[in-house]
C-alpha positions in Angstrom: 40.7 -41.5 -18.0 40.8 -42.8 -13.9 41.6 -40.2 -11.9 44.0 -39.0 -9.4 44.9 -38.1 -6.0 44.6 -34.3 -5.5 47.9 -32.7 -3.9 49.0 -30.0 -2.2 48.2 -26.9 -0.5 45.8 -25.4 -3.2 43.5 -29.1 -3.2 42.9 -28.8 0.6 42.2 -24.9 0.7 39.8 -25.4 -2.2 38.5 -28.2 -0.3 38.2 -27.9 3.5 35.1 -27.1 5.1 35.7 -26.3 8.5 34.4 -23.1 9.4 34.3 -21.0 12.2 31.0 -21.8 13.4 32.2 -25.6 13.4 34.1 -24.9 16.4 30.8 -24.1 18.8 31.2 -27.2 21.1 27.5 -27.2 21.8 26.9 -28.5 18.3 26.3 -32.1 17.9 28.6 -34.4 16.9 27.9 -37.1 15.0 30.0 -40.1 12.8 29.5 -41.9 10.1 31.8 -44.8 9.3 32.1 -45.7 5.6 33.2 -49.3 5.2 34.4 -50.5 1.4 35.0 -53.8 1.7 38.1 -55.5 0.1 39.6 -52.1 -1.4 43.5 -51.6 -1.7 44.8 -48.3 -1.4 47.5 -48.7 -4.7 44.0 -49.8 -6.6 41.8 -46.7 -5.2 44.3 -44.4 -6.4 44.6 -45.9 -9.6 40.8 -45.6 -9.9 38.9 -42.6 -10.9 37.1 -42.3 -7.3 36.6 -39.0 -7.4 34.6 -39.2 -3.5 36.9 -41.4 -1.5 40.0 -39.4 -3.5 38.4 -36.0 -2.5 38.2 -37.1 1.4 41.7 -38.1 1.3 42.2 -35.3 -0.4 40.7 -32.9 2.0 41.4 -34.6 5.4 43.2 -36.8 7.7 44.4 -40.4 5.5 46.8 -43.0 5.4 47.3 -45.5 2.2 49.4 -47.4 4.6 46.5 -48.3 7.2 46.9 -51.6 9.0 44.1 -54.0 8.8 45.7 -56.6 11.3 49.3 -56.7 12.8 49.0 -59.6 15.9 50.2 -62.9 15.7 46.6 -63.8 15.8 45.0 -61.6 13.4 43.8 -62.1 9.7 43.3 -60.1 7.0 39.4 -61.2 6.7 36.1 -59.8 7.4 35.4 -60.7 10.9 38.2 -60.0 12.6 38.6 -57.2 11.2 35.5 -55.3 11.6 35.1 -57.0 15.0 38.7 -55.0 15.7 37.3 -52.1 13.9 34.3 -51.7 16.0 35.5 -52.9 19.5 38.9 -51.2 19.5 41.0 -54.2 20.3 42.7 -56.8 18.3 41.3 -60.6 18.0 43.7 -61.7 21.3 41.2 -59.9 23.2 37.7 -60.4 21.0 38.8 -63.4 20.0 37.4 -63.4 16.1 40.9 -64.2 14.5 39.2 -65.3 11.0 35.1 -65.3 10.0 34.0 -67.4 12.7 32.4 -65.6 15.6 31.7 -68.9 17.9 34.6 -67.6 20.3 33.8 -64.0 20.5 34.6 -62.0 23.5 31.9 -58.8 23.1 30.9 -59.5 26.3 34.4 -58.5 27.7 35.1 -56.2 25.0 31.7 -55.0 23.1 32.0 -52.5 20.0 31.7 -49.0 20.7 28.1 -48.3 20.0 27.1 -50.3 23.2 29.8 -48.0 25.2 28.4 -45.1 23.4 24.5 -45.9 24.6 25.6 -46.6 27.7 26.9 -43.3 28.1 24.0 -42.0 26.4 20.8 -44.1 26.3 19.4 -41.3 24.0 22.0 -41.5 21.1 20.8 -43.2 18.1 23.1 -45.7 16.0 22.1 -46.9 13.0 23.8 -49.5 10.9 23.9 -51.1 7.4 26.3 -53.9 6.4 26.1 -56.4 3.7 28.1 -59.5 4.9 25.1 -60.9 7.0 27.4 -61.7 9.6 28.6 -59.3 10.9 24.5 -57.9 11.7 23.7 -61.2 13.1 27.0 -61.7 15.5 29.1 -58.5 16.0 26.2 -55.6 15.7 24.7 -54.9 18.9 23.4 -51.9 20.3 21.9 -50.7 17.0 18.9 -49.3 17.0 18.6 -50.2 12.9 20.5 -53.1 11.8 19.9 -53.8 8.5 21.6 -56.3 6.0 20.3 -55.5 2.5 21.1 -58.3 -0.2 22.7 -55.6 -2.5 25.3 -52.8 -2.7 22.6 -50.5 -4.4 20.0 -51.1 -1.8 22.4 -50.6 1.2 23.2 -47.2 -0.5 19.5 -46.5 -0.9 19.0 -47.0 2.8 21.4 -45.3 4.3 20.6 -42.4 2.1 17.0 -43.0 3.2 18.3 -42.9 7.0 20.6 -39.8 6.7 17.1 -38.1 5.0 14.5 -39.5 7.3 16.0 -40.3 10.8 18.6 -38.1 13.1 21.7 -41.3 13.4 24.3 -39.9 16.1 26.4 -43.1 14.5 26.3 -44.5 11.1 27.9 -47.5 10.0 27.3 -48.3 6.2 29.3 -51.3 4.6 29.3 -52.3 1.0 31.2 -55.8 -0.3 30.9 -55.4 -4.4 34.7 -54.7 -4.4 35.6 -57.4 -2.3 33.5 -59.8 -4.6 35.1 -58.0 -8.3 38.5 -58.9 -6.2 38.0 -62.9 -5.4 36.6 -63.1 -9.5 39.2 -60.3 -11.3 42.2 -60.1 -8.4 42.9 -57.6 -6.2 45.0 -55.7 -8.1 45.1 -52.1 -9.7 46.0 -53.7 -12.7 42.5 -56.0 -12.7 40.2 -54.0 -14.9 36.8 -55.7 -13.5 38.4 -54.8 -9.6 38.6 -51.3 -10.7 35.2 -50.9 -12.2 33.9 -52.2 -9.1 35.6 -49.4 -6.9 34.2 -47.0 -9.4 30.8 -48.5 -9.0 31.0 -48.4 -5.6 33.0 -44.7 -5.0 29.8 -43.4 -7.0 27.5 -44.7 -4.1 30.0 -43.5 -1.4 29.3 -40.2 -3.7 25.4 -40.4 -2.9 25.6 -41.0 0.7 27.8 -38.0 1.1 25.1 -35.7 -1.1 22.8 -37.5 1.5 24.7 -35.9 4.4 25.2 -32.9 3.2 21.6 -32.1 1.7 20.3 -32.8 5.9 18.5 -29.7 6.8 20.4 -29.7 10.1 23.6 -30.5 8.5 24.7 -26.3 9.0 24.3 -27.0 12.6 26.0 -30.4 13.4 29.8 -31.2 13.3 30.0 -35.0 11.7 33.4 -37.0 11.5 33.5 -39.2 8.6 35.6 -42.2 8.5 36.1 -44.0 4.9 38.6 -47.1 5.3 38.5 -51.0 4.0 38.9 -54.1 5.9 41.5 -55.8 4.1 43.4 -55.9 1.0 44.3 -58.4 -1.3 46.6 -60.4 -3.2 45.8 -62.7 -6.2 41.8 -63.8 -5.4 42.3 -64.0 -2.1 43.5 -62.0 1.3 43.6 -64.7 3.9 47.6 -64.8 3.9 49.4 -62.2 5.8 51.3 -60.1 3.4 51.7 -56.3 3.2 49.1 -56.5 0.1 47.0 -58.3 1.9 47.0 -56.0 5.4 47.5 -52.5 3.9 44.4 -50.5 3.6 43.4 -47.0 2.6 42.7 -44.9 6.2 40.8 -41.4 5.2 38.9 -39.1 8.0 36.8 -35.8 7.4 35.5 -33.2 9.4 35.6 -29.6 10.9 37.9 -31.4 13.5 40.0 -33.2 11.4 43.9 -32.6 11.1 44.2 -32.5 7.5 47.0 -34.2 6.1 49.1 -37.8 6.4 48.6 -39.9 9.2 51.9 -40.5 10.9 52.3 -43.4 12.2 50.1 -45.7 9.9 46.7 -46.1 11.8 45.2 -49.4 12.3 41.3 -50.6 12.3 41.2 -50.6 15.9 42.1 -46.5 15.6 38.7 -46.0 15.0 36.8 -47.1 17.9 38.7 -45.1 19.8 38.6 -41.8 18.0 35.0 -42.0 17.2 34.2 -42.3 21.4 37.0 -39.5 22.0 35.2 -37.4 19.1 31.6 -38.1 20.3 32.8 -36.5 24.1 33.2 -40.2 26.0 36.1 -40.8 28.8 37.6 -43.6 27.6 38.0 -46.3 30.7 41.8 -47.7 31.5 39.6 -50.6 32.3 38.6 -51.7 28.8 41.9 -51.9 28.0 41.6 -51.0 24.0 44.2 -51.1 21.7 43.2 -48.0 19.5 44.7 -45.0 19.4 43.0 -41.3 18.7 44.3 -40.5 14.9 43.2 -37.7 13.1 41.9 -34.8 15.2 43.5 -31.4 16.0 43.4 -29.9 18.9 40.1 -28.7 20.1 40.5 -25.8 22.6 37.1 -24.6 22.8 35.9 -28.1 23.7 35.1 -28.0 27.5 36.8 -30.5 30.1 35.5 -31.9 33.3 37.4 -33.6 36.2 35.8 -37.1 37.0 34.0 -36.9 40.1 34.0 -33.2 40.2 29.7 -33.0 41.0 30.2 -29.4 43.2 31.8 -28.1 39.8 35.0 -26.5 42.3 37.8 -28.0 39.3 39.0 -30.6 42.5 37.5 -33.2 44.5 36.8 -33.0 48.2 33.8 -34.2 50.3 31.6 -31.7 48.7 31.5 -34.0 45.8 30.1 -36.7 47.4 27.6 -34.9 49.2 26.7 -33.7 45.5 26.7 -36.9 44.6 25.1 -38.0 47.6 21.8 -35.0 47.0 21.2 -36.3 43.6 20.7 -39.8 44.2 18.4 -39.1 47.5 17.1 -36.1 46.3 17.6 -33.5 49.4 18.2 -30.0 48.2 19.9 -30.8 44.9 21.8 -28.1 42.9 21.8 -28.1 39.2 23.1 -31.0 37.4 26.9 -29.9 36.0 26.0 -31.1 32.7 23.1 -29.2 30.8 20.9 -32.4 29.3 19.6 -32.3 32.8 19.3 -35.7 33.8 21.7 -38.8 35.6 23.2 -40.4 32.2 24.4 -39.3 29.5 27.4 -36.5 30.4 26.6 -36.6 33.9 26.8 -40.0 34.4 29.9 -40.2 32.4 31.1 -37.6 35.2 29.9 -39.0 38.2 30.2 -42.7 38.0 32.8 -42.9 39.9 33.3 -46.2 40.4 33.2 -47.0 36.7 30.0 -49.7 37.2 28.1 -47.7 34.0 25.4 -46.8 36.8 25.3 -43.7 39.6 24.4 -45.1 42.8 25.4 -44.8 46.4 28.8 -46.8 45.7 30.0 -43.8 43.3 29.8 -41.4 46.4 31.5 -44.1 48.8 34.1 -45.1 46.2 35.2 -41.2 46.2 35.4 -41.5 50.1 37.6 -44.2 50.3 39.9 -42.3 47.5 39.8 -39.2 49.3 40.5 -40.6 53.3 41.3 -44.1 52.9 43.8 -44.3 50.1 41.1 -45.7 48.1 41.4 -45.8 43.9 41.1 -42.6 41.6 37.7 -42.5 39.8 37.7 -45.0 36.8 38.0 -42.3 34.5 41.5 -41.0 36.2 42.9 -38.1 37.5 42.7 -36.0 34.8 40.4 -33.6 32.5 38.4 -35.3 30.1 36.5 -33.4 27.2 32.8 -34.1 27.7 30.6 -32.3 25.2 27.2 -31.4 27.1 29.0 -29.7 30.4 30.5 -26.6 30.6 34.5 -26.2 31.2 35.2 -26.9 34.8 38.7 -27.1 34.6 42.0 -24.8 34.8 44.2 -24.6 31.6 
């Protein structure tokens, strides 16, 4: 008998597992993004998934996700895990189907090379069947595999959640996207449902994977489980709401549990997954994604950009802060704990926005402060940044 979507009050009590402990913002946060290729939401529902059902179930979801909505975009692979990944849609990567000749990454690259440059320390790891996307829109990875089956790609990434210590995770399996070109993509396509069975079971084992880490008690991960298209027929090139719709499902001890309203859209998660992970994201890059999902997080801690003298406003002192740090004459303490110039506190104190902490940051802040000069990149505003303590008023 295939199963069905648990409802209601009682499904998410019995299974939410946010906890008080979760919300210690020194904990690390990690992601892992759980790609299932080709899957309609009216056919996952119709399936009996019990693991994809049980993190819509339990969390933040959508089964009226958006795959690709511009004139330009296509329902198809490449654009839309190149919109996925990047955060903006194929006018501004420039992948609008499966071919990558015209790509844009250098103008827009996919999160996890914003993420290492924020943190050269963090570790992303990914896994994808289609070949590629590892050979033309994964970059930054310090693993980057493309097994030849669905089973093997399950068996490495359970291997990596057991053996390595991934900040980010991307695993992508394509079986249901293959059942749907031979059966239809359709709930009512026996072969396309066996296949989401099939592949909801190895979804299954990369969650027991998770969980069974030794330092899973101690680490805060937000799991995102979506597809990249739909389908209609044998085929999802055409727009058409069958075609573009997708299932959207996130979990987490930050998660808002419940619909997700308005629709999200691939390029959604780019942008949460930085946000969640503790980056500022820059005007500059200009992204298209929105933060879905997450509640508020009042115990995470804030920072003003620029703020180095840790006062919650910027003056000269800043600079000189700055200034001590780079040239190394009487230094204070770092305001973020990791201790050294990237990761939080070079989010903090590049003021400039150039990725790098050098005597322009503290010269840009002069000119803001006396000459009518530009904010810092990062605005005007508190941003949440995980490894520094909570500089500014509420």
């Amino acid at each position: 008998m295939r199963g069905r979507l648990l409802k209601g009050p009682a499904a998410l009590a019995a299974l939410a597992f946010a906890t008080a402990a979760a919300q210690d913002p020194r904990r690390p946060r990690k992601v892992l993004i759980m790609a299932v290729d080709g899957t309609r939401a009216d056919a996952l529902l119709a399936a009996d998934a019990p693991a994809l059902q049980g993190l819509i179930a339990r969390g933040a979801y959508s089964l009226k996700a958006q795959a690709a909505v511009g004139a330009e975009d296509f329902p198809v692979s490449g654009s839309s895990y190149s919109s996925m990944l990047t955060g903006v849609w194929c006018a501004k990567h420039r992948v609008c189907e499966n071919e990558f000749a015209a790509a844009r990454f250098d103008l827009h690259p996919i999160f996890f090379c914003r993420y290492r440059e924020v943190d050269p320390r963090a570790v992303v790891e990914s896994i994808v069947r289609w070949s590629p996307l590892s050979s033309n829109l994964i970059e930054c990875a310090e693993i980057d595999l493309a097994p030849s089956t669905d089973a093997k790609a399950t068996q490495e990434a359970v291997r990596l959640l057991r053996d390595t210590d991934p900040d980010v995770l991307f695993y992508h399996i394509e079986d249901v996207d293959t059942a749907g070109h031979r059966y239809g993509f359709s709930p009512a396509a026996q072969g396309y449902l066996d296949a989401i069975e099939a592949s909801d079971a190895r979804v299954a084992a990369v969650l027991d994977a998770l969980r069974a880490r030794p330092t899973y008690a101690e680490e805060d991960w937000l799991i995102f489980a979506l597809s990249d298209h739909g389908g209609r027929g044998t085929d999802h090139h055409s727009k058409h709401p069958e075609t573009q719709t997708i299932f959207f499902a996130m979990d987490g001890p930050w998660v808002e549990p419940g619909e997700i309203d308005p629709p999200p859209e691939v390029v959604d998660v780019a942008a949460t997954a930085m946000v969640y992970l503790g980056m500022a994201i820059d005007p500059a890059w200009n992204l298209d994604g929105r933060v879905v999902g997450l509640r508020a997080d009042p115990l995470q801690p804030h920072q003003l950009p620029g703020d180095c003298d840790q006062t919650g406003d910027l003056g000269i002192g800043d600079a000189i802060c700055i200034l001590s740090h780079l040239f190394a004459f009487a230094p204070g303490p770092l305001p973020c704990r990791d201790g050294t110039l990237g990761g939080a506190n070079l989010v903090l104190l590049d003021v400039n926005g150039d990725a790098a902490l050098e005597i322009g940051d503290p010269v840009y802040l002069l000119g803001h402060l006396f000459a009518e000069g530009p904010p810092p990149a990062a605005g005007m505003g508190c941003v949440p940044l995980l490894s520094c303590p909570d500089a500014c008023p509420r």
